[in-house]
N, C-alpha and C positions, 0 to 999 in steps of 0.2 A: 302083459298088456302093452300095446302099441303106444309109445311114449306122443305126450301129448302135443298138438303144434306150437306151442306156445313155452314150451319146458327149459328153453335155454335162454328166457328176457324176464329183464327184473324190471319193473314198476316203482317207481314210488310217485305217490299222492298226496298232497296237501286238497284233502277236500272234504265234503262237510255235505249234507242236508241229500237229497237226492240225483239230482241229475250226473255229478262226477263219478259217485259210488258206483253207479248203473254201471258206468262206462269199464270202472276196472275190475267189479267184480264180472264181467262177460268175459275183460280178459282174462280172471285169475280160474275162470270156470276152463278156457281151453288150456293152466298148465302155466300161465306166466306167476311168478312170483311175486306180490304185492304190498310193498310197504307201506302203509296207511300210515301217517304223519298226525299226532291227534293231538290236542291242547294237554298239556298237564293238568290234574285234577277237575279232571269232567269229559274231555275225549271229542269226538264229534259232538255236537248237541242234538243231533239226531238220534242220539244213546235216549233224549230223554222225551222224544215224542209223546210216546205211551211205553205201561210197562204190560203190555197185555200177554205178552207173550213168555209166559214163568219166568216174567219180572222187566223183561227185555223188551225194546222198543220192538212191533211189528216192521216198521219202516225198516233200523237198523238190520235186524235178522236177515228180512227181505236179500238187500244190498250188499252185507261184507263178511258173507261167508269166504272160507277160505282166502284169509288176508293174513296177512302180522300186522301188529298195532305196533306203533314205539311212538310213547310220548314225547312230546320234546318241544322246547320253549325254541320257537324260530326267530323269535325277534330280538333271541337275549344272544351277543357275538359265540357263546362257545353250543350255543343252540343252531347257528348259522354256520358254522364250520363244521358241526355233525353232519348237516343237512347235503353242504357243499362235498363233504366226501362220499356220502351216497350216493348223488346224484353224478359222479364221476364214475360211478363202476353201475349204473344204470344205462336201459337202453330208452325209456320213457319217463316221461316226466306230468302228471298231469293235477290241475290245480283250478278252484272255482271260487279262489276267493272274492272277498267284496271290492269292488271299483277300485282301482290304485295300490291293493296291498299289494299283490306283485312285485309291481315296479318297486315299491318300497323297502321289499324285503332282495330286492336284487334277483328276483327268480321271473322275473317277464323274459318271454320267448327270444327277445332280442339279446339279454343279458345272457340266458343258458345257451342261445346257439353260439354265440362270440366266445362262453368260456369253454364247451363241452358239442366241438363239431357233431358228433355221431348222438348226440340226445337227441332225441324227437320230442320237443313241450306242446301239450294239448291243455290250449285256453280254451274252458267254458265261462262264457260271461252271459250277462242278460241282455244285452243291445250290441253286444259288439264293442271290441277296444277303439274304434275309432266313432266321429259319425255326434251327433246334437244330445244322444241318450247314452252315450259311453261311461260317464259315472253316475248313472241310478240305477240303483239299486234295483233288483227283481224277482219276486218269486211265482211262484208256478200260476195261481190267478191271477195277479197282478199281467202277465204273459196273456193267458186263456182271454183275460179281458180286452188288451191289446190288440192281438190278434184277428178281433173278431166271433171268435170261438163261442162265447156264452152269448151270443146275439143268436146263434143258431141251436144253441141248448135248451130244454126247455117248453115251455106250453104255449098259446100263442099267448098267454096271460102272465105268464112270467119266465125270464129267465133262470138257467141255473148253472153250473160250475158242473164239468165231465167228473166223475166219481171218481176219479185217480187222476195222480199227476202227471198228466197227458203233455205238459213243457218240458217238464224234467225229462221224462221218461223219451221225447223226440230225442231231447239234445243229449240225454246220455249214446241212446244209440248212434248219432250220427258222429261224435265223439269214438266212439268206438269203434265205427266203420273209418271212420278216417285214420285213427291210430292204426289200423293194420295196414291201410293201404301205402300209410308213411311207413311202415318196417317192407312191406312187398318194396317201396322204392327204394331203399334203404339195400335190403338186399341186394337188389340188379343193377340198382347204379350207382351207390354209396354213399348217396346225397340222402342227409335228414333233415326231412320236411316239416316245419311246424305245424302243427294243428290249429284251428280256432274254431269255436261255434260258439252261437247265440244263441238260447232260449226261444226269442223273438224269430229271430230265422230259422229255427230248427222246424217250430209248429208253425213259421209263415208257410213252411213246402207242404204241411197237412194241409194246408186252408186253400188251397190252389183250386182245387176244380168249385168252392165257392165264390173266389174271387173270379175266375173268370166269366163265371155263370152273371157276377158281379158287375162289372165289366162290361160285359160285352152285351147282357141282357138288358140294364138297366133298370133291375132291381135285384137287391137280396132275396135268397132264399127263404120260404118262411118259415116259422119258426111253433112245428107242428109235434111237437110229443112224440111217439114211435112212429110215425110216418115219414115216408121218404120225401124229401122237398121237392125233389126231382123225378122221381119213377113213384108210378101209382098202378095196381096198390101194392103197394108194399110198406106193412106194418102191423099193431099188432091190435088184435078184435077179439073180445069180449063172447066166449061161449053159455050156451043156457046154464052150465051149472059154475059158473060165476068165472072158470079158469082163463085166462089172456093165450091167445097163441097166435104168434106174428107168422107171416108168410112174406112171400116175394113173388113177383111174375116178372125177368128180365128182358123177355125179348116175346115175339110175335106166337112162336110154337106152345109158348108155355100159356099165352093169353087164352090162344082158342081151346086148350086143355082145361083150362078154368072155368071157362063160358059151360065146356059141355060136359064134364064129368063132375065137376065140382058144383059150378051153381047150378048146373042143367038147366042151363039159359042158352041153348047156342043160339038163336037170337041175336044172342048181345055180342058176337063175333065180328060182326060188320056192322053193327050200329054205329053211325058217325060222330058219338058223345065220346067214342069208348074203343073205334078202330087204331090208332095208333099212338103210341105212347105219349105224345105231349096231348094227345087230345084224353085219354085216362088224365093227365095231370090236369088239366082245365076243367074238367067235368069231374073230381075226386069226390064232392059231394054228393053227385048223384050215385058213383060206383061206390061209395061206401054204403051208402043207406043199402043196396040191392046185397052188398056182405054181409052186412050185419043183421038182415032178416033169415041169411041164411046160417049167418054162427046160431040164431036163435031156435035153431032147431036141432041141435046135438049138443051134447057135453064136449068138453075140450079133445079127450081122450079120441072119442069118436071120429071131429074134426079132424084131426091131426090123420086119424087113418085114412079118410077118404082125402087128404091130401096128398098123403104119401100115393093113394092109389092111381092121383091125377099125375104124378109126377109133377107135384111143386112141391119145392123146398119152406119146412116150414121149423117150428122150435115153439115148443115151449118158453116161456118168458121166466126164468129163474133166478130167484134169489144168493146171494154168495154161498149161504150154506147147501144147498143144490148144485152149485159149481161144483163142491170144495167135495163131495160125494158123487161128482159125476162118473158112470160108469165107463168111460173113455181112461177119464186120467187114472183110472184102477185098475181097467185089464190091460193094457198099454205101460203099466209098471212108472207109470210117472214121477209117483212121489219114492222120495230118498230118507232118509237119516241126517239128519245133519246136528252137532252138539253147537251148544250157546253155552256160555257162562251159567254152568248148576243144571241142567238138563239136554233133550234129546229131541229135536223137534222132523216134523216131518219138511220137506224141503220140496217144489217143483224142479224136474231137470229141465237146465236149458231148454227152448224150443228146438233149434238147428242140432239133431242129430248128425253128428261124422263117422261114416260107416267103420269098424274099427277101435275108434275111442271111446272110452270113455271119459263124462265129463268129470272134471274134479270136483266133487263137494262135501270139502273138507271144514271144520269149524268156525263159528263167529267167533272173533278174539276179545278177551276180554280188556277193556282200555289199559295198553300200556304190558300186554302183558307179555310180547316178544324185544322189549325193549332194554333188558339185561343180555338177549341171546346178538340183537342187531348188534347193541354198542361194543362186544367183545369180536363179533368176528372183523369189527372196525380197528379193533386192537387196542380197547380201552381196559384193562386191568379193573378187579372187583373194588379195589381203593377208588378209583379214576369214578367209576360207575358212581360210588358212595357219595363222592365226592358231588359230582353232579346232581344226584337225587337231593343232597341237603340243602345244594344252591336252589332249587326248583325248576333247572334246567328239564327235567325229565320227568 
């Protein structure tokens, strides 16, 4: 097997809850090595979301496959001098604690690049280290609300919260893209770059074509259930035998295709309620009613083919358990093996395919359970170990 990109940089992590994890389990997926830094007695607390998954948090599984665990008390001094010598035979450093502990614990970006030139430190915060909101506290809704995010969630009668942690899950990846691109600079020109990202800024760069629409239109978008705020129609309609199936129309060739294979209305090709896309979004009322007399005439199944036959893109509207048996991620070989403390679960591979590698996914650790193998190759003696286990350093 073609050795992985990532196969010669160690990681270590102080981090906790989702957005951090994201970030170093993508790297521990291409090949980097991953110290996971976890509280003594209890670990992440992300261990204890839920146990749904033969006992184990979904969240955790999800997040810290193929890591090592090593407990260890960071705020007790011989708990900081373990820390300080990892982090001297590391090439990144990445950490999400709460507002100030950093600095606190001597591990802010400014302290590890003054002690350890070639470490690269990746702050995830919620507002950002500097700035009016730099010590409050944030998580994923508290973000999504911020943002704007759940103004555009939801019916026109209530808002609601994105079904996944769509903050974390920003700021893990942009955390991640930025750590490679500080080892690319790292490499070429020897200089290592700090990292930082914000929750608040990660999903501000989601919220963009909102805010400009924001902006510059001089109202928000509104806030319409499967419908598109902006392009019409696109969304999702109600066929005779009860099933939902969303479509899309993106541009002019696929409109006049709708008109005449689909609604067999070409008529409505050059109507000027419905000729060009902001005027579809003005008139949505009317082009829905003229859809939805037509879903009322076939079952879903039906629907779906005579759109296929118009050439618009359309879907079924599916439930998780429908995903999770979808026939893509089964003949496409997607799901893996992956072991968890006491079982064997199934695992999705990375999305980004590297022609050649394969991804690594290797086991969720159990809390603390590479932390006899860490401290010896640091040159601590099974006494030394013992000795710190009874302190509760570990």
């Amino acid at each position: 097997m073609t050795e992985r990109p990532l196969s010669d940089i160690t990681v270590v992590s102080l981090e906790q809850a989702v957005a951090a994890p994201f970030a170093t389990r993508q790297l521990a997926d291409l090949g980097a090595r991953v110290i996971k830094v976890e509280r003594p007695g209890g670990g992440d607390f992300a261990r204890r979301y839920d146990t749904t998954v033969h006992g184990q948090s979904s969240y955790f599984v999800w997040l810290n496959r193929s890591k090592e665990s090593l407990t260890l008390d960071v705020k007790s001094p011989r708990g900081r001098e373990v820390l300080g010598e990892l982090l001297a035979g590391a090439d990144v450093f990445v950490q999400n604690l709460a507002p100030g502990a950093a600095a606190r614990l001597g591990v802010d970006s400014a302290s590890l690049t003054a002690r350890y030139p070639s470490l690269i430190p990746c702050t995830i915060s919620g507002y950002g280290t500097s700035g009016p909101w730099a010590d409050r506290k944030a998580y994923d809704l508290l973000v999504q609300c911020q943002t704007g995010l759940v103004s555009l969630t939801g019916t026109a009668e209530a808002t609601a919260r994105v079904g996944v942690s769509v903050a974390d899950i920003a700021a893990g990846m942009y955390a991640y893209s930025g750590i490679l691109t500080a080892l690319y600079t790292r490499a070429t020109t020897g200089s290592a770059r700090a990292v930082e990202v914000s929750l608040f800024e990660a999903l501000g760069e989601w919220m963009s074509q909102p805010a400009y629409y924001t902006r510059y239109g001089g109202t928000p978008p509104p806030r319409i259930g499967t419908q598109h705020a902006t392009i019409a129609p696109y969304g999702a309609y109600t066929a005779a035998d009860g099933g939902d199936v969303l479509f899309s129309v993106q541009n002019e060739r696929e409109w006049v295709a709708l008109c005449e294979r689909f609604l067999e209305r070409p008529e409505l090709v050059d109507d000027p309620r419905f000729a060009t896309g902001a005027a579809r979004v003005t008139h949505r009322e009317e082009l829905n009613a003229i859809i939805v007399e037509r879903f009322r005439q076939a079952g879903s199944g039906e629907i779906m083919e005579a759109l296929d036959g118009a050439g618009i893109a359309n879907s079924g509207v599916n439930d998780v358990r429908e995903f999770v048996a979808h026939p893509v991620l089964a003949e496409r070989d997607r799901w893996h093996d992956v072991g968890i403390p006491g079982a064997v679960v199934e695992a999705l591979l990375p999305p980004a395919d590297l022609a050649g590698i394969s991804p690594r996914m290797d086991p969720v650790p159990a809390a603390g359970e590479h932390t006899e193998q860490i401290l010896a190759e640091l040159g601590r003696s099974a006494a030394q170990i013992d000795d710190l286990r009874a302190d509760g350093v570990i």
